[in-house]
C-alpha positions as CSV (number, residue, x, y, z in Angstrom):
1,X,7.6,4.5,-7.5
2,X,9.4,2.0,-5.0
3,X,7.2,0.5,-3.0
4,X,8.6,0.0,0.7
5,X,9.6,-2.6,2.6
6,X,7.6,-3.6,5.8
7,X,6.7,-6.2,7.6
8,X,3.4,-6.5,5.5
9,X,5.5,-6.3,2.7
10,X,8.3,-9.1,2.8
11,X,8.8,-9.9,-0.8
12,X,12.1,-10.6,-1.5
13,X,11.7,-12.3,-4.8
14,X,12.3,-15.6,-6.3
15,X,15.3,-17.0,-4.0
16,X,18.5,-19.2,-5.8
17,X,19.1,-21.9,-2.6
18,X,23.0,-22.2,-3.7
19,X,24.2,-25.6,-3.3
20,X,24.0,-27.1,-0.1
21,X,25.4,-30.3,1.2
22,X,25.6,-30.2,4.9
23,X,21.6,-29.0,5.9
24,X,23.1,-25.5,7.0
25,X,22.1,-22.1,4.9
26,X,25.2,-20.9,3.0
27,X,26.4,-17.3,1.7
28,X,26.5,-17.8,-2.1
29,X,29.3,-15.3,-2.6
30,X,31.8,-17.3,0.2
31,X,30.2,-20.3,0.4
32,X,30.8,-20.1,4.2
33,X,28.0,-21.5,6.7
34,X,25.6,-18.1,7.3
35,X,25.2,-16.6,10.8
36,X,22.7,-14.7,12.7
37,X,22.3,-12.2,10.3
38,X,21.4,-13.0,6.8
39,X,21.2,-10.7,3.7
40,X,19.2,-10.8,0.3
41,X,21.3,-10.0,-2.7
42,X,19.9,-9.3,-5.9
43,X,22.8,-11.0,-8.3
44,X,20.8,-8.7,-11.2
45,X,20.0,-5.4,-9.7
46,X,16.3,-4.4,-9.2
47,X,17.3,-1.5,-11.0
48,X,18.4,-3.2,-13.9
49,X,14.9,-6.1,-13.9
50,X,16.1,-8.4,-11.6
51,X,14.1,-10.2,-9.2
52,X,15.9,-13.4,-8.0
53,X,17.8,-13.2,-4.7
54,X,20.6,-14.9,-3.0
55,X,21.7,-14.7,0.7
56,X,24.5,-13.6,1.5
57,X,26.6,-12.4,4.6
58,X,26.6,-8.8,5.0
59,X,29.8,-8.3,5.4
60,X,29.9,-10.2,1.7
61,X,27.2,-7.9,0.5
62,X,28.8,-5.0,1.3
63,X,31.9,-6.0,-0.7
64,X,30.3,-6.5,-3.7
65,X,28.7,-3.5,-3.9
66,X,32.0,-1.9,-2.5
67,X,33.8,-3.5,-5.8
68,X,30.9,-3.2,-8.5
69,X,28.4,-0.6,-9.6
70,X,24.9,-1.9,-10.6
71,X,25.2,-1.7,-14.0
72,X,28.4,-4.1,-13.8
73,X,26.4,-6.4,-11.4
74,X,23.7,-6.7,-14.2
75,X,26.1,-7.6,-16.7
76,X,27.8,-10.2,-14.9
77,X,24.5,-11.2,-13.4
78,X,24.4,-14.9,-12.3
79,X,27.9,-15.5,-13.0
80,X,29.1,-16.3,-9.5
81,X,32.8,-17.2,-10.9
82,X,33.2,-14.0,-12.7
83,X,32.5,-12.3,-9.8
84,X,35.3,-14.7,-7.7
85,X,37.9,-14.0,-10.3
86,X,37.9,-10.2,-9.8
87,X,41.0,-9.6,-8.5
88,X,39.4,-7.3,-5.2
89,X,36.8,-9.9,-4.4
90,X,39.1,-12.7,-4.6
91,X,41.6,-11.4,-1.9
92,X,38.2,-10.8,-0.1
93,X,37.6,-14.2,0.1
94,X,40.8,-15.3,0.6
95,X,40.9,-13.0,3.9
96,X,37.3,-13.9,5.2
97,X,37.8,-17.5,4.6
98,X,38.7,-18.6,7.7
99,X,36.4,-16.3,9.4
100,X,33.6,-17.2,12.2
101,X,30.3,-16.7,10.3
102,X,28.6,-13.9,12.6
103,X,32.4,-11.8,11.5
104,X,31.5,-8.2,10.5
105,X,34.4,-5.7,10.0
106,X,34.1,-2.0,8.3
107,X,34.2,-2.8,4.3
108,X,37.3,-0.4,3.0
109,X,35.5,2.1,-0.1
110,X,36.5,1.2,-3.8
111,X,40.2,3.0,-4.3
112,X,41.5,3.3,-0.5
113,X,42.8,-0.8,-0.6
């Protein structure tokens, strides 16, 4: 059974700090500067026996699992540049590249692009 989430119960898992040059907290998926709102993304899903996370922006959570099912997330796992090449995610970036870092837009479901 899952256990559930509360404010008792904070344990993300072991965090990845991607690289960081500037001081500032950055989305490992974008490697833009994170806003107010932060996510925890499980690069291997919990599902699948992962336990590391990475923050990421939710708008940049939401397209990844948008663009991969879990079991495709475990198999890539780590791999952040397999992950960029994919054709979906890398016009993602491209478009929310030059976006302010609190952006959130509606994420479009896999197949209506």
């Amino acid at each position: 059974m899952a256990r559930r989430r509360t404010r008792a119960n904070t344990d993300y898992g072991e965090v990845i700090d991607p690289p960081n040059t500037a001081g500032t907290p950055i989305c490992w998926l974008c490697q833009r500067a994170l806003g107010d709102r932060i996510e925890w993304h499980h690069p291997i899903p919990k599902s699948r026996g992962g336990r590391q996370v990475v923050p990421v922006h939710p708008i940049c959570h939401r397209a990844l699992h948008t663009n991969f099912t879990n079991a495709e997330l475990a198999r890539i796992g780590n791999d952040l540049e397999a992950l960029r090449v994919n054709g979906a995610v890398a016009k993602f970036l491209a478009w929310v590249a030059g976006k302010d870092p609190n952006f959130h837009a509606p994420t479009a479901k896999k197949g209506n692009r």
